[in-house]
Structure formats: structure tokens, C-alpha cells
N, C-alpha and C positions, 0 to 999 in steps of 0.2 A: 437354471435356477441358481439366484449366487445366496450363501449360507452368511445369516446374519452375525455380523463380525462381534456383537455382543455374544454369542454364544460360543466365538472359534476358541477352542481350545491349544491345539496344533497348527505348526504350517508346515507340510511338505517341502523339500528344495530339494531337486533333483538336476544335475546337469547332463544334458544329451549334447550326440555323438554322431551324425550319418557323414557316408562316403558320399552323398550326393546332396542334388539340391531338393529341400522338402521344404512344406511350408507349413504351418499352424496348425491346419484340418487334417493333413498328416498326421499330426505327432498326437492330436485328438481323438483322432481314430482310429491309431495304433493301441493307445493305450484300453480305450472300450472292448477294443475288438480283441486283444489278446491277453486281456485278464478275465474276460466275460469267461464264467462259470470254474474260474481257475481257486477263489478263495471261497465256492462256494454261496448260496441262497444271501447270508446275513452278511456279506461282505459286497455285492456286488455293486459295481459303482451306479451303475441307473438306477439299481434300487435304494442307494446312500443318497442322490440328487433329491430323486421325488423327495424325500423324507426329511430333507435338506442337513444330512448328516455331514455330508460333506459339500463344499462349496464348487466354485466354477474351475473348470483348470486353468491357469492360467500360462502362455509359453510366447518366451521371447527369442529370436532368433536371427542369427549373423551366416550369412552364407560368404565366404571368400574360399577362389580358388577352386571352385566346383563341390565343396563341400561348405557343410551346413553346421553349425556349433548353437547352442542356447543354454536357456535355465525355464525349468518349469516348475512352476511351484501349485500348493493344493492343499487350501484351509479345511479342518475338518473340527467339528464337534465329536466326536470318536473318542475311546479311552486311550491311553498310552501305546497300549499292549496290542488294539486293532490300528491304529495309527502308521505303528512301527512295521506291521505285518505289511498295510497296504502301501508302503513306501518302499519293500522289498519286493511285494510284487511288480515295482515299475522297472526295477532290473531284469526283469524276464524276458523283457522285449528287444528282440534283438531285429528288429527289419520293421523301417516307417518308409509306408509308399513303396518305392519300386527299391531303397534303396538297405543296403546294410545300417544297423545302427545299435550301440550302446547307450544304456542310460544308467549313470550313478545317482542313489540317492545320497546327497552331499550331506541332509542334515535335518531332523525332525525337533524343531524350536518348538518351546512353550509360549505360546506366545502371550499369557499369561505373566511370564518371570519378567518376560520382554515388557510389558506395560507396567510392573511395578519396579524396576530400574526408571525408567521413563518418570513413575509418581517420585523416587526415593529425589533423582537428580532436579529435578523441577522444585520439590519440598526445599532441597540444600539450596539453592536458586533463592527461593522467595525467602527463605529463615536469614541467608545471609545480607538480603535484603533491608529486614526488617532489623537485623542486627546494628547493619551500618547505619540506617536514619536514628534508632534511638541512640549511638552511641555519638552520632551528631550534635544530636537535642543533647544530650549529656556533655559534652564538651562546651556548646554553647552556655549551658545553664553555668555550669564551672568558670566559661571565664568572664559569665557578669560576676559570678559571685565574685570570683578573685579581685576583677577591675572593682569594685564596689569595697570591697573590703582594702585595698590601694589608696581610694579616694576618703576615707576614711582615718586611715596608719598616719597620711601626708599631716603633718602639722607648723604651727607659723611660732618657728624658735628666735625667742631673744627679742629686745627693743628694733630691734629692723624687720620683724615679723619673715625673718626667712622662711622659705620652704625647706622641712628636714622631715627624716624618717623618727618615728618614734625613739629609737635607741639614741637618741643622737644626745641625749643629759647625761645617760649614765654609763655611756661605752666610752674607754679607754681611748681608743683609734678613732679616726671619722675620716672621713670620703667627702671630699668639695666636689662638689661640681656644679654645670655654672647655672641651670634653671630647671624648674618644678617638672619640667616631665622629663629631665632625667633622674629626678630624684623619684617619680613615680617606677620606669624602666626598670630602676635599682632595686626598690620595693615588692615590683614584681618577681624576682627572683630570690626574695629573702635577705635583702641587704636593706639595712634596717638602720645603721649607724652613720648615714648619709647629709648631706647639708649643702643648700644651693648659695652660690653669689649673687646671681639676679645679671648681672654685667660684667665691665669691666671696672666698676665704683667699688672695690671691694666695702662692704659693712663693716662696722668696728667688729659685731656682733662674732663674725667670723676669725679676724682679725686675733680677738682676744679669747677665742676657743683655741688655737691653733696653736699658743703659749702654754696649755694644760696640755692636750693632746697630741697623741702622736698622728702627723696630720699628712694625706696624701690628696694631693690634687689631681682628679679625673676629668679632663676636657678633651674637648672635638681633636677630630685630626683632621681639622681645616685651619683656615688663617684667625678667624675668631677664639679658637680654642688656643692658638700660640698665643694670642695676645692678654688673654686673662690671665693665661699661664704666667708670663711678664710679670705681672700686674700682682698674681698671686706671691711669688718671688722676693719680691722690692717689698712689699708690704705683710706680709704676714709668715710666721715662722712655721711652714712647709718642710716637711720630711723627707716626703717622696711625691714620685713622677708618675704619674700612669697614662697613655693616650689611648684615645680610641683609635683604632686601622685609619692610616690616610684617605682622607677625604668624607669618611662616616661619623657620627652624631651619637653621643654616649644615647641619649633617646631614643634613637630607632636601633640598634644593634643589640641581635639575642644574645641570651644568657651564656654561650660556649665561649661568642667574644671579650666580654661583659669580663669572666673570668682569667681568662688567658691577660688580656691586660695588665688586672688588680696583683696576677702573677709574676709579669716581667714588670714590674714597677721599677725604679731606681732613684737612689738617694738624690732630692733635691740638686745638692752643691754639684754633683758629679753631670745632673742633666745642663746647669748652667756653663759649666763651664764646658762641655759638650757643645751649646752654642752659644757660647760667649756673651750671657746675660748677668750683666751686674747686680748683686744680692746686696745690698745696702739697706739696712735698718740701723735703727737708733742704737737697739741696744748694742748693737758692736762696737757703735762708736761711744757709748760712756765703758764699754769694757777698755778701748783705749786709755782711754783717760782715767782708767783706775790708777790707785795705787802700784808700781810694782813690785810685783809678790816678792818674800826672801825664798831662800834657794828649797828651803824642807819645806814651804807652804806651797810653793809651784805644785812639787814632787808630788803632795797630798794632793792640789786640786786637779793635778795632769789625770792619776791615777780617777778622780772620780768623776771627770770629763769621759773619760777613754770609757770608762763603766757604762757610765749613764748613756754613749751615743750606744754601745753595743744591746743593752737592755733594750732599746729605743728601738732598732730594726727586727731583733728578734723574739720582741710584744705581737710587733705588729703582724711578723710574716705567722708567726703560729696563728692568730686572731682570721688572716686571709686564709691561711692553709686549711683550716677547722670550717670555716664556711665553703673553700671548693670542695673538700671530701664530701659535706652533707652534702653538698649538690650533687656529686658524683654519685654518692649511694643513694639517691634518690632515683637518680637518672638509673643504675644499674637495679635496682629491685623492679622497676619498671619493665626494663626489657626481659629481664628475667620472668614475669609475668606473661608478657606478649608472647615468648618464648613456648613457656609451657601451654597459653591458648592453643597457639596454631601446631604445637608438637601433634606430629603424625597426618599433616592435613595439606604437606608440600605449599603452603602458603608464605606468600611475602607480603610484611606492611613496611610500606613510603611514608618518609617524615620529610616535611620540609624545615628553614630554619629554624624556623621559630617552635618545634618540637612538635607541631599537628600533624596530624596522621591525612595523609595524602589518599591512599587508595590501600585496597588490600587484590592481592593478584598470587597468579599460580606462580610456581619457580618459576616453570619452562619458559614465561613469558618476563623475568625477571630481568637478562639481557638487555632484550629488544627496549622495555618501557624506560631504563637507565639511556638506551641510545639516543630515546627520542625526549626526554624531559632533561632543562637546565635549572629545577627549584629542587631534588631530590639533594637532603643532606643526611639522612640515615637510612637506611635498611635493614629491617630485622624479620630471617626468614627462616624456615626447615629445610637448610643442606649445609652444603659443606661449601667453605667460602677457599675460592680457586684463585688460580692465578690470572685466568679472564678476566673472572668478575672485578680481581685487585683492579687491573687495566683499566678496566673500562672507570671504575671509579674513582680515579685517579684524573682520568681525563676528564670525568663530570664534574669534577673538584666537590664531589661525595665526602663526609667527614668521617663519618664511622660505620662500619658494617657487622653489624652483629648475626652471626649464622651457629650452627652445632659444634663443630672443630672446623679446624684449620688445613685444606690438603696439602698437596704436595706442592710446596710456593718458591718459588728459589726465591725472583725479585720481589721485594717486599715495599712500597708505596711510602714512603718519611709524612706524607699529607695525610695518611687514611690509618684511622682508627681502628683495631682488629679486635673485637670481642665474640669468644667463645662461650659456650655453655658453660663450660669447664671454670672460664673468668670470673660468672655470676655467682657460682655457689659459696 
């Protein structure tokens, strides 16, 4: 009779021991035969079958070497207390068949606790489940919103009806670059003071912006972007330099590069003569042909040249600096967030470039998934960020890894980004 497993309470697991070779109906009828009448009327196993208090024996068994080894196990609906007694009676038996034998009971499971581990871990399964799709749909929704709100911001500045960012009438500084979905790109990460060329035809419109403003020009780092560059140069009075990474598109390139760029910018004249591009406008040459100055009026207007270029770099780099912190503390309240989800839950989430959350996964397996993916550019997990993990993401040209602290690191990675908890607060 096997005892119906909605009702098992317990599972017996006993491991047996004979100096010979036994088989099944042995170890079956060892245990009938020499516990019969040993616990007693209410204990007795034929009378637990019928009754189906207890279930079928079950025994598995390995004979090597002239001796015999297994596991025998035995479901009972029984309380704790008579459970635990008829599991000690299976150590009593010391001879199956012809032969000598021990049997340890290894362990009386609830098999109860067993089935709600099994609900707890399956529930975490499905929640995380349900977690990940809605916080898809949520990212989705965010970035029509955002893209929608982008197509929007874009607007057509001046008689040339350029494409520019809102800010671009009443910001000091402004950003050239050379067509509308780079100005969109820009938009998208909060830079707002931007203005396109359309070509290599510069507009007046820009042209005569570029006399007010302190003005940097942002182009490709292909052959097309050297030649507006040119073009920007010779005809309009340009500040500074900014390229996108050789051979990428101020348009397609995220916000980390976007910034790094606006960062290493450098003073127009110094990028010219760098490669040897002739800066020729008009107005130098009616400065030629001014008057020239007496000696106290030089002195006065050297003193408010020297002024006006130093103001001139140091408008702009505070105006750049004040939008990469906001980016940056937006970026760090974030992980800081992530952080504190997964605090206590050994989890890691995967970002790719463009700042989307790729997967969410355990540490243990955090290694391995870095080995085998080439789009992972952050990591932010619950442990301690090692000198492996540096390696490895070093070699995946990984940007930043944000974990608890920091262990014991000697070589420290000049490419990879090291934020701790400690960083965020």
C-alpha cells in the first residue's frame, strides 16, 4: 500500500550497511521481521500500512566487492514524536539475510518545510519575473516619453530655420554641431544650448551667433566632421574644439562619450594650428588695418583682450562642468538606488551603453556572464569588487563597476570606473 503523498508528513532516510550481498526483499524483510512486536500494538508497521499511516519502504542498493551499501527511505503521516521513535527502531537491526548488517537513520525530514522552500523559491521565480516585464514596459513607456518630449524641445532658430535646442536664444555658450539628430542625441541627455549647420554651407544665422557666444564646435570623428570643422574655422568665430571618438557620429554616441568630449575640448586656434588650418576672417583683417594704437592705449586694450579671452574659457568650462556633475549625480543617485534594491539579495544588474539594464543575475554567476558578453558597460552588484572581477573588466572594456567596497586590489585598471557604496552617500 503506498501512503498518499498529500497526506506525508515525514520522510524517513536511513543508510544501510551489510558484509554481504543482499538484495531488496532482504532489507524488507529484515525490517518487518525484526521490529514486529518491538514498538508495540500502535506502532506496528503492518498495522501502519493497512491504515496507510505509513507508506511503501522504499531501498536502493550498490553491492561492490562482496558487500552490499544503500539508502532506504519511508514516508509516514505519523506525528513527529512516533516518526522519530520508528526511525530509531530501524537501527536495531543488525542482520539482513544470511548476512551481518547496520543501518543508520541519516535523517527525519519534514517534508512539509521541504514543499514550502520549493513554494517560497518558485514565488521568488515568478515575482522576479513579473518584476522584470513591468520594469520593461516602464522603461519602454519613459523613453517614448522622453523621445516625444526631444521631438518636441527641437526647434527651427533664426532666418535659416536651423535645428537647435531650446536654450540656445538665451544660453551664453552654445554647441554647433552639424545636423538635427545630433542635436536631438544632445537633447537627450540634457544639453539643451545646442545648434545644428545642416552641412558644410555654414548659415549666416550661425555665423552671427558665434560673435555673441562663447562658441564650441562638436563634430564627427570621420572625414566629414574634419571638413565642417574647416569650414567652421574660416568662417565663423569658434572658441573651441570638441570631437566625437574616431570614426563615431556625435548622433549615435551615449551620453558618457557625449561628455568626456565637451570635457577635453580645446581652444579653436591651438586645434588649427595643431593641423595646420588657416583661420582667416574679415574681421582680423580690418584689425590690421586699424589705426595703430599709442603705447598707454595698447597697454589698456592688451590688458582687456588678455581679460576677455580668459573670462571667455572659464564661462564656458564652469557652464560644461555644472552640466557633467548633474549628469553624474543623477547617474550616482541611481546606482545608489539599485544598490540599496538588491542590498542583501547577492544580485547583479548589467547595463549596456546606452545606460539599459541588460539582465539581473546572481554574483556567483557574475564572472562567467562578463566572460561571455561583449555589450556589458556597467555593473552594479552586492559584493565586494576584487581584483578578478577589475581583470576581467578591463579586458571587456566594461566602464564602471559599482559594488559594496573595494577588496584587496593591488593593480587598479586606468579604463574602469570604481564606485563604492561608501562613494554614493
Amino acid at each position: 500500500m503506498v501512503i498518499d503523498p498529500a497526506t506525508t508528513k515525514y520522510l524517513i532516510r536511513a543508510y544501510i550497511k551489510a558484509d554481504g550481498i543482499i538484495e531488496k526483499s532482504d532489507v524488507v524483510g529484515a525490517i518487518f521481521g525484526q521490529t514486529e512486536g518491538l514498538l508495540g500494538d500502535e506502532l506496528d508497521l503492518r498495522e501502519l500500512q493497512r491504515s496507510a499511516r505509513v507508506g511503501r519502504i522504499e531501498v536502493e542498493l550498490e553491492s561492490k566487492n562482496g558487500k552490499s551499501e544503500g539508502i532506504i527511505t519511508l514516508p509516514t503521516s505519523l506525528d513527529k514524536v512516533e516518526t522519530v521513535i520508528l526511525a530509531a527502531a530501524f537501527e536495531s537491526i543488525d542482520r539482513v539475510g544470511p548476512c551481518k548488517a547496520t543501518i543508520k537513520a541519516d535523517e527525519v525530514e519534514d517534508v512539509r518545510v521541504l514543499r514550502r522552500k520549493q513554494v517560497i523559491e518558485r514565488a521568488k521565480e515568478l515575482l522576479n519575473k513579473v518584476l522584470e516585464e513591468g520594469k520593461i514596459e516602464g522603461e519602454s513607456i519613459a523613453d517614448n516619453v522622453r523621445q516625444a518630449v526631444q521631438v518636441e524641445e527641437i526647434t527651427n532658430y533664426g532666418t535659416d530655420h536651423c535645428p537647435a535646442g531650446p536654450n540656445i536664444e538665451k544660453s551664453d555658450a552654445i554647441i554647433i554641431v552639424e545636423g538635427r539628430r545630433d542635436v536631438l542625441n544632445l537633447l537627450k541627455y540634457g544639453i539643451k544650448n545646442v545648434i545644428a549647420v545642416g552641412g558644410t554651407n555654414i548659415p549666416k544665422t550661425v555665423t552671427e551667433l558665434t560673435k555673441e557666444r562663447i562658441s564650441t564646435a562638436f563634430v564627427d570623428g570621420d572625414r566629414g566632421g574634419e571638413l565642417i570643422l574647416k569650414e567652421l574655422l574660416q568662417t565663423a568665430d569658434i572658441d573651441f574644439v570638441a570631437r566625437a571618438p574616431q570614426t563615431r557620429e556625435v548622433e549615435e554616441i551615449p551620453q558618457k562619450l557625449i561628455m568626456k568630449a565637451l570635457k577635453n575640448k580645446i581652444p579653436a586656434e591651438q586645434y588649427a594650428e595643431m593641423y595646420d588650418i588657416k583661420i582667416d576672417k574679415k574681421v582680423k583683417d580690418e584689425e590690421i588695418q586699424e589705426k595703430k594704437p599709442t603705447a598707454s592705449s595698447k597697454k589698456e586694450k592688451d590688458k582687456k583682450v588678455t581679460k576677455t579671452v580668459a573670462e571667455k574659457p572659464k564661462a564656458v568650462d564652469k557652464k560644461v562642468e555644472k552640466e557633467v556633475e548633474k549628469i553624474i549625480s543623477e547617474k550616482q543617485k541611481r546606482y545608489s538606488k539599485i544598490l540599496e534594491d538588491i542590498s542583501g539579495s547577492l544580485k547583479a544588474v548589467l547595463f549596456d551603453k546606452d545606460d539599459k539594464e541588460l539582465k539581473k543575475i546572481p554574483v556567483r554567476e557574475l564572472t562567467d556572464s562578463l566572460k561571455k558578453s561583449d555589450n556589458i558597460s556597467t555593473v552594479v552588484f552586492d559584493g565586494i569588487i576584487t581584483q578578478r572581477l577589475l581583470d576581467i573588466a578591463n579586458s571587456k572594456n566594461i566602464n564602471e563597476i559599482v559594488g559594496i567596497k573595494l577588496g584587496n586590489v593591488v593593480k587598479m585598471p586606468s579604463s574602469v570606473k570604481v564606485i563604492t557604496k561608501k562613494d554614493l552617500e
